[in-house]
C-alpha positions in Angstrom: -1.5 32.8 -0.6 -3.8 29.8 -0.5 -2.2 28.3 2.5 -2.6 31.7 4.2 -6.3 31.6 3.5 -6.6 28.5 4.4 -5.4 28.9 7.9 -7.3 32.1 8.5 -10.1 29.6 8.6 -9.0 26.4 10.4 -6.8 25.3 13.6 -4.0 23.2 12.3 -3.0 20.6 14.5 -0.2 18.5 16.0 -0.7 15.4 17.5 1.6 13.0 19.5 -0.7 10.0 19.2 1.4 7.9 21.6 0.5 4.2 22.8 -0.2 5.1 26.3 -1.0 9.2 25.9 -2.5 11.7 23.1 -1.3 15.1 23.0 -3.0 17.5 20.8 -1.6 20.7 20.1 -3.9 24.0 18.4 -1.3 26.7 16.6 -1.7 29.7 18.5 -3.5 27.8 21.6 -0.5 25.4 22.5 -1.6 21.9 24.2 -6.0 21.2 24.3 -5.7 17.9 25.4 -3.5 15.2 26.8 -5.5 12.0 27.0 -5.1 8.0 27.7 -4.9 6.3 23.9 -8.0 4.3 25.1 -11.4 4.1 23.3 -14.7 2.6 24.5 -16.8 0.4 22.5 -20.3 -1.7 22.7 -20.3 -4.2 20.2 -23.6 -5.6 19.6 -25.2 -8.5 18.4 -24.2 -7.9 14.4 -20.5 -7.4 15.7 -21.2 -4.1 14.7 -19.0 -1.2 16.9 -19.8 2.0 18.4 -17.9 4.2 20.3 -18.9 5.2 23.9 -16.1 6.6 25.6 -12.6 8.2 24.7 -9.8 8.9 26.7 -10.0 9.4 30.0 -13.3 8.2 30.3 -12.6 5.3 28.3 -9.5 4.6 30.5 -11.2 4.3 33.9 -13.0 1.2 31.7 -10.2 -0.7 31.2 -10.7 -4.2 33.0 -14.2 -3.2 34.6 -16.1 -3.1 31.5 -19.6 -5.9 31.5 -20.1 -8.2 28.6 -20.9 -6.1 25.1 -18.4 -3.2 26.1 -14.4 -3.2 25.5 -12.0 -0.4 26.5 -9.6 -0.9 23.6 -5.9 0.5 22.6 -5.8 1.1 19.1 -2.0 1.5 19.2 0.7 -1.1 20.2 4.6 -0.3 20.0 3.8 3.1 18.4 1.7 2.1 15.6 -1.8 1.5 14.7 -3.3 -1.9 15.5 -6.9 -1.2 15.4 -7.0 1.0 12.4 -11.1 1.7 12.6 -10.6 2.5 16.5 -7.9 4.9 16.1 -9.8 6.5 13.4 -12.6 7.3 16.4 -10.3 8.7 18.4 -8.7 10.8 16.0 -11.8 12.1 15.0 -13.3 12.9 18.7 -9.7 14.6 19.8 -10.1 17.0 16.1 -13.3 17.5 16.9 -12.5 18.8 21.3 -9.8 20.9 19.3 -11.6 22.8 17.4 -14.7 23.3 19.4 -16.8 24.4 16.8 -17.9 22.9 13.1 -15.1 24.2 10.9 -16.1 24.7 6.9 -12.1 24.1 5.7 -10.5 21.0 7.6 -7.5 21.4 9.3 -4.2 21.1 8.1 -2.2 17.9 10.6 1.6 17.3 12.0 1.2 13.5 13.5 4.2 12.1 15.6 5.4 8.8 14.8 8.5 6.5 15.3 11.7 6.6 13.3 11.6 2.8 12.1 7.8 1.8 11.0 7.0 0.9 7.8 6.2 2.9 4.5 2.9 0.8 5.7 2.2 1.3 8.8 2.8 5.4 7.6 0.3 4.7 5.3 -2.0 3.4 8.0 -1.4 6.8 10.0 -2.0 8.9 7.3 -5.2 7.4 6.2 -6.6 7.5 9.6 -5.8 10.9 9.9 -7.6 11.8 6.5 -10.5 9.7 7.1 -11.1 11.6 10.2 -11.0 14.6 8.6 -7.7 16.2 7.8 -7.1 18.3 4.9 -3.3 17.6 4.5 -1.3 15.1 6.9 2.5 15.3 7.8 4.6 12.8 9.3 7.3 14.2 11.9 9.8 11.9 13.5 9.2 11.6 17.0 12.9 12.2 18.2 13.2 15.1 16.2 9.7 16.5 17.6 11.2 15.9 21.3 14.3 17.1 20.6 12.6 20.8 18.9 10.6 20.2 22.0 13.5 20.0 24.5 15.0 23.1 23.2 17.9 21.1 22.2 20.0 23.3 18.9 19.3 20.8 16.7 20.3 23.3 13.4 24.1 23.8 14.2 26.6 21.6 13.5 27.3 19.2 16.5 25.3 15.8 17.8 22.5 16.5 20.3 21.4 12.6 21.3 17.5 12.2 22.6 16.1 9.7 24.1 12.2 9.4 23.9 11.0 6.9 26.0 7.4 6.3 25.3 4.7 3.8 26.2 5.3 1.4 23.3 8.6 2.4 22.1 12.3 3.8 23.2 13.3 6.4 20.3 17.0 7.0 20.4 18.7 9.2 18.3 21.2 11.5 17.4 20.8 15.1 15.4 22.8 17.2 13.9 21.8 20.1 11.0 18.3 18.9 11.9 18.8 15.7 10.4 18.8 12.2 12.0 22.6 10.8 11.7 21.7 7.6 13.6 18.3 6.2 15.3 17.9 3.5 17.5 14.3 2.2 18.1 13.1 -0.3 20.8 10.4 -1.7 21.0 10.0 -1.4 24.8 8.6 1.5 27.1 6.2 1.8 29.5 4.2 -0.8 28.6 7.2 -3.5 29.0 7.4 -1.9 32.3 3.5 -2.5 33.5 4.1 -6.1 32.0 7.1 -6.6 34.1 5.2 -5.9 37.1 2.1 -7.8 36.6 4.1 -10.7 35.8 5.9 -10.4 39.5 2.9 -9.9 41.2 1.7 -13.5 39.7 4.8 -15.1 40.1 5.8 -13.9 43.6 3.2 -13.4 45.1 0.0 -15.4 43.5 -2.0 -12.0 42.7 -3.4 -11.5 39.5 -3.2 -7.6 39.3 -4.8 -5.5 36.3 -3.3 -2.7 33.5 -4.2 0.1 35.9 -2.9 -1.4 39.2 0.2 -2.5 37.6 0.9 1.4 36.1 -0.3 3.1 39.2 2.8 0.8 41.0 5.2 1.8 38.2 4.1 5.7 39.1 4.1 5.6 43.0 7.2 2.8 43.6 9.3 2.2 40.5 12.8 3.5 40.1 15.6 2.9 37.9 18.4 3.1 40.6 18.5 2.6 44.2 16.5 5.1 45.9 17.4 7.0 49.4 14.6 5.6 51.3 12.4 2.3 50.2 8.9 2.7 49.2 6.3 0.7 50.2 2.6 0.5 49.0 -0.5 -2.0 49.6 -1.4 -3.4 46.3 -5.1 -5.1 45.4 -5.6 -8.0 43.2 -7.3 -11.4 43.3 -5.3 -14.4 44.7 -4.9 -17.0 42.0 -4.7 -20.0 44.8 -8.0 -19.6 45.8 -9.8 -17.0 43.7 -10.8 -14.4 46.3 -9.4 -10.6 46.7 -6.4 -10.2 48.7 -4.3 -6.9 49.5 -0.3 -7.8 49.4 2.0 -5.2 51.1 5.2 -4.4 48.3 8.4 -2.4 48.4 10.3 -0.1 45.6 13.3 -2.5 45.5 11.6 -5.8 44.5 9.6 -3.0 41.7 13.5 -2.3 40.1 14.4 -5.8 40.6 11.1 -6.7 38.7 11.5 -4.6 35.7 15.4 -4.9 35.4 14.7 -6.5 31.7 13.3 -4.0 29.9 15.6 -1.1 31.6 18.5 -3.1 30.6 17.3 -3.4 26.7 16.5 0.1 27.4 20.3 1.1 28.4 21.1 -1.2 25.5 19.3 0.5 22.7 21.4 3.8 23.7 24.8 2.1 24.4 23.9 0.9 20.4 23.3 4.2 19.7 26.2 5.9 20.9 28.7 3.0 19.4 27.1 3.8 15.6 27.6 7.4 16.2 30.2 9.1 14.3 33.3 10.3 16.4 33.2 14.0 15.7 29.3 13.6 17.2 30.4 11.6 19.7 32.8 14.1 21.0 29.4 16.7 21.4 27.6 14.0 23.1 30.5 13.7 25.8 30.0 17.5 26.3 26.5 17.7 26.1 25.2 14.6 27.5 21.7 13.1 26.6 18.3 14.0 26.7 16.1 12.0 28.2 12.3 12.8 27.1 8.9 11.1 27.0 6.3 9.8 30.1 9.2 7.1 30.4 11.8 10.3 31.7 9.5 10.8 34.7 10.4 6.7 36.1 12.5 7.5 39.3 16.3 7.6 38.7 16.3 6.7 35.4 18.7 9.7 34.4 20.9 8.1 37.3 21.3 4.6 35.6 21.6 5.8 32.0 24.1 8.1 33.7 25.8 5.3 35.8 25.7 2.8 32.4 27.2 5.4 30.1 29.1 7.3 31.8 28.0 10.5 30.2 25.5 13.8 31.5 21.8 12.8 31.4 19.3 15.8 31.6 15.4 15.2 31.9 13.5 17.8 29.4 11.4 20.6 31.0 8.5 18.4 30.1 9.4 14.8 29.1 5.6 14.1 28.4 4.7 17.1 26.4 8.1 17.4 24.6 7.1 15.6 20.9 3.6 17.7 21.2 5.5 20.8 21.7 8.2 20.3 18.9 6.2 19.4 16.1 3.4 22.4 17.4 6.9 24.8 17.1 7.1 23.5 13.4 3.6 24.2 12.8 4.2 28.1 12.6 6.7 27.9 10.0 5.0 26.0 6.8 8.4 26.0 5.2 10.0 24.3 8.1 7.1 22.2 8.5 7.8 20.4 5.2 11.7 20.3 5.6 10.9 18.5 9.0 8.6 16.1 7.4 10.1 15.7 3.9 11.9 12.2 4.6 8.0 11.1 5.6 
């Protein structure tokens, strides 16, 4: 009865709060917002902070800000390293949700990797309460994408996911909506951007920022060979001599470049797969995997899991919005809500 007063008065929420993208999802709305993890701040003279910008605003920042102002990332490799930044930035994305004062705070379903700590949990939790949650769950973000795939996680046969996010690849395999086995890297799109920058400076003498690098990794990269070779001009600043210079590149030397952190990427799910029970394994053959997550939209990346396995890869509807949308889909039923988050 109380919980049904309760949420005749407040929103409750589900957020993905991702390293490189926060989702936030209304019950009853679906998906308010889907905004860049980056917050803006001026730190002044006492090293006192205060926010300016989040988001999208914040992100067009990054690398351009003047002396005073940093565009910061409060989360690395899933998890919160700038607990007072991501507490901002929890609070401005409750606040766009609701649109309006609420009296009674909303009730909150946050995403977060299989493998972090009881304290970096902690650190999630406590963020979300200090920016104004009345009661926080923790959902596990491969059974969020997997709900959020549509995959049958209730019946009795393996369904494997992969999430691959901006700090973290989440593999793992479900059955009776449980997690049997779960893999977590700690690479994703992040690795990927690194990869790139890296040989911009080492091929080519261009030092080439955060935004640049992604913006390749959108237009160029690919997992697998591609039909037709890309080609793009790319801006940076020459590291010889210190002026700007413009350097024509191509979508093969982009695969070639970020070949490491695809490979420890196929190798987290070959791990999976080889602690997988056999009678699971047997679905998986039928089945296939699920790829989800911003990482699912990288060019032929469901052709060289595909090619490395051997098994069917399928990309979810919405690879980006997938963990948003599952742990929204648990919102409606409370009772599922804290079977689904029980083990957090």
């Amino acid at each position: 009865m109380l919980d049904w007063f309760y949420g005749l008065f407040s929103n409750d929420l589900a957020i993905d709060l991702g390293t490189a993208t926060t989702l936030v999802y209304v019950r009853g709305r679906g998906i308010v917002s889907c905004e860049p993890s980056v917050v803006a701040v001026y730190i002044d003279q006492r090293n006192v902070r205060r926010v300016l910008a989040v988001g999208r605003e914040a992100k067009e920042m990054l690398g351009r800000t003047p002396g005073g102002i940093e565009a910061i990332r409060p989360m690395r490799d899933g998890v919160i390293a700038d607990f007072e930044v991501t507490e901002a930035m929890l609070r401005y994305f409750i606040a766009r949700a609701h649109n309006r004062r609420t009296l009674i705070r909303p009730r909150i379903v946050i995403c977060v990797p299989h493998g972090i700590t009881e304290v970096e949990r902690r650190a999630v939790r406590e963020s979300a309460e200090s920016a104004g949650a009345r009661e926080v769950f923790l959902m596990e973000e491969p059974m969020a994408a997997a709900i959020g795939a549509g995959m049958p996680i209730t019946e009795p046969c393996g369904n494997m996911i992969v999430d691959i996010g901006g700090g973290t690849t989440e593999v793992a395999v479900i059955s009776l909506s449980g997690v049997v086995y779960s893999k977590s890297a700690k690479v994703g799109g992040d690795k990927l951007d690194e990869a790139i920058k890296d040989h911009m400076k080492r091929r080519y003498n261009l030092l080439i920022g955060e935004r640049t690098a992604e913006q390749v990794k959108i237009e160029l990269g690919n997992a697998y060979p591609l039909p037709e070779t890309l080609t793009m001009q790319v801006k940076g600043r020459d590291l010889v001599n210190g002026i700007p210079k413009t350097q024509v590149i191509n979508s093969d030397e982009i695969r070639e470049a970020m070949s490491e952190p695809l490979t420890a990427i196929a190798s987290a799910i070959r791990e999976a797969l080889e602690g997988t029970p056999p009678e699971l394994s047997a679905d998986i053959v039928d089945k296939g995997i699920m790829l989800a997550g911003g990482g699912a939209l990288l060019k032929n990346i469901d052709v060289m899991i595909r090619e490395e396995t051997g098994l069917p890869v399928m990309i979810a509807e919405d690879p980006i919005s997938a963990v948003v949308l599952g742990s929204g889909r648990v919102l409606d039923d409370i009772n599922l809500l804290r079977t689904s988050t029980a083990q957090s």
